[in-house]
C-alpha positions in Angstrom: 0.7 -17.9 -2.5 -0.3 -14.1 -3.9 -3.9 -13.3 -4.1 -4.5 -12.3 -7.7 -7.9 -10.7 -7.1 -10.1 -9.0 -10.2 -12.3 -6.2 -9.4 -15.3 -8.3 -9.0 -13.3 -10.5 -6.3 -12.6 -7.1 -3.8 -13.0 -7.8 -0.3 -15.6 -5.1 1.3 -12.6 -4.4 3.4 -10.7 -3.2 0.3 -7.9 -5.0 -2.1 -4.5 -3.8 -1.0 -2.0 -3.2 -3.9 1.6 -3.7 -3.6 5.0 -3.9 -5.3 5.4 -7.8 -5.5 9.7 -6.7 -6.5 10.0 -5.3 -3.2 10.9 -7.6 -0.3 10.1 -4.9 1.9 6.7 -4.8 1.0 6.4 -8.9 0.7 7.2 -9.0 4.5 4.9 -6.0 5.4 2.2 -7.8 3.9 3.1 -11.1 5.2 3.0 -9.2 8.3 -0.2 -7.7 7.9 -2.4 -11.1 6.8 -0.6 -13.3 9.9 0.0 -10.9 12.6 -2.9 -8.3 11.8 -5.8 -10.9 10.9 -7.1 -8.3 8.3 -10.2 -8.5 6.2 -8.1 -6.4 3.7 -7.7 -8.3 0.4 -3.7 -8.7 -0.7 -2.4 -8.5 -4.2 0.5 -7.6 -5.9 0.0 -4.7 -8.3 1.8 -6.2 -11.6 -1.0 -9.2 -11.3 -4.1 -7.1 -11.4 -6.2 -5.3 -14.0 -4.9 -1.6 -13.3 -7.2 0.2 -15.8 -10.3 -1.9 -14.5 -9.0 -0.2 -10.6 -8.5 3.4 -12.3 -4.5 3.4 -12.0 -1.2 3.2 -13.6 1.8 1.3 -13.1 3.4 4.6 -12.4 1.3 5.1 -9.5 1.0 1.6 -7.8 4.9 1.6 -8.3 5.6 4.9 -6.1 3.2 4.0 -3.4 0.9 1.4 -1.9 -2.8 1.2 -2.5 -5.9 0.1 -1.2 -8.9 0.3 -3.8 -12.5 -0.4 -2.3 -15.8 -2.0 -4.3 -17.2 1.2 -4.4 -14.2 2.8 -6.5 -12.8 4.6 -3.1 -9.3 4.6 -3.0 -6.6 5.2 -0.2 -3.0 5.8 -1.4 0.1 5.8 0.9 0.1 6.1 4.3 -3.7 6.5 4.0 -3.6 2.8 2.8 -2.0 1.6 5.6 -4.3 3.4 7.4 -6.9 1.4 5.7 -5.3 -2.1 6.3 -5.7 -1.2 10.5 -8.7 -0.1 9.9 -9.8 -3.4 8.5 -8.0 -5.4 10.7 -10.5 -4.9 14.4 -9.6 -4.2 17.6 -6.5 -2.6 19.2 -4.9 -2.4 15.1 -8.6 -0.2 14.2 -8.0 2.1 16.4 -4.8 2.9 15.3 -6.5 3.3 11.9 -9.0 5.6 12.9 -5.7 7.6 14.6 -3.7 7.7 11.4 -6.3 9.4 9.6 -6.9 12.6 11.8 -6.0 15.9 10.9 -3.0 16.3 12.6 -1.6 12.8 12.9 -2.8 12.1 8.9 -0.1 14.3 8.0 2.4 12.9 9.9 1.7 9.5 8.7 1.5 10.6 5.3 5.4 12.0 6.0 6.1 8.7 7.4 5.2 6.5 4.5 7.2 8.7 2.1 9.9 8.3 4.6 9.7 4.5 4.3 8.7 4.4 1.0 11.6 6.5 -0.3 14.1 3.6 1.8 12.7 0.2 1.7 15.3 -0.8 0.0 16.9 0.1 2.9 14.8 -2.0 5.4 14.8 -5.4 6.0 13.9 -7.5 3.8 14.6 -4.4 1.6 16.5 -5.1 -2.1 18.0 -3.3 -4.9 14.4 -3.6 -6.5 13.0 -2.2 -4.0 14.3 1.1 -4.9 12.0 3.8 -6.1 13.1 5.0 -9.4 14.9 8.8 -9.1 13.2 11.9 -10.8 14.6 12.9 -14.0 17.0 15.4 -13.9 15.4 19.0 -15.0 17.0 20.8 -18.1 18.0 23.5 -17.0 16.4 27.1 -19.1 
């Protein structure tokens, strides 16, 4: 069962948005509500009001989100981030890890890593696949 949250149905702890296409993502959040014991809300990005949360479709497609009552908004790697953070004690540590200096930069590299092949992954699919950039016309 998907959580189709509104805006005025956020959970303190944030409303995760993800691609409810990609298998990869289904499991990583299937993951995240069983394993993880979250307080981070869960719903798929096609079956929420984006203009209400301040995005597009283009942007909840290419990455993961996690928007917060207070209009706050974590994208990518930062969102996962945000997810651990949410989720208590050892996973909030990790969290708080992922968004130093140093190690926030790595993790950002990471998610684009992953983000760029969950197709790839298990549970990965063909519509999983981000879309490819437009080739530039050359001058």
């Amino acid at each position: 069962m998907e959580d189709t949250a509104g805006v005025s149905e956020r959970s303190e702890a944030g409303l995760f948005l993800y691609d409810r296409d990609c298998g990869f993502c289904q499991r990583a959040v299937g993951f995240a509500r069983e394993r993880l014991r979250t307080r981070t809300a869960f719903a798929a990005w096609q079956d929420v009001d984006l203009d209400a949360l301040g995005l597009t479709p283009e942007q909840t497609d290419e990455r993961a989100w996690v928007v917060y009552p207070d209009g706050r908004r974590l994208a990518g790697g930062d969102a996962v981030a945000g997810v651990l953070l949410a989720a208590g004690f050892p996973a909030e540590v990790l969290g708080r890890l992922m968004l130093l200096p140093g190690a926030r930069l790595l993790s950002r590299a990471a998610y684009r890593v992953v983000a760029a092949n969950r197709y790839r992954l298990p549970g990965g699919t063909a519509a999983c696949a981000l879309p490819s950039s437009p080739p530039r016309n050359p001058k």
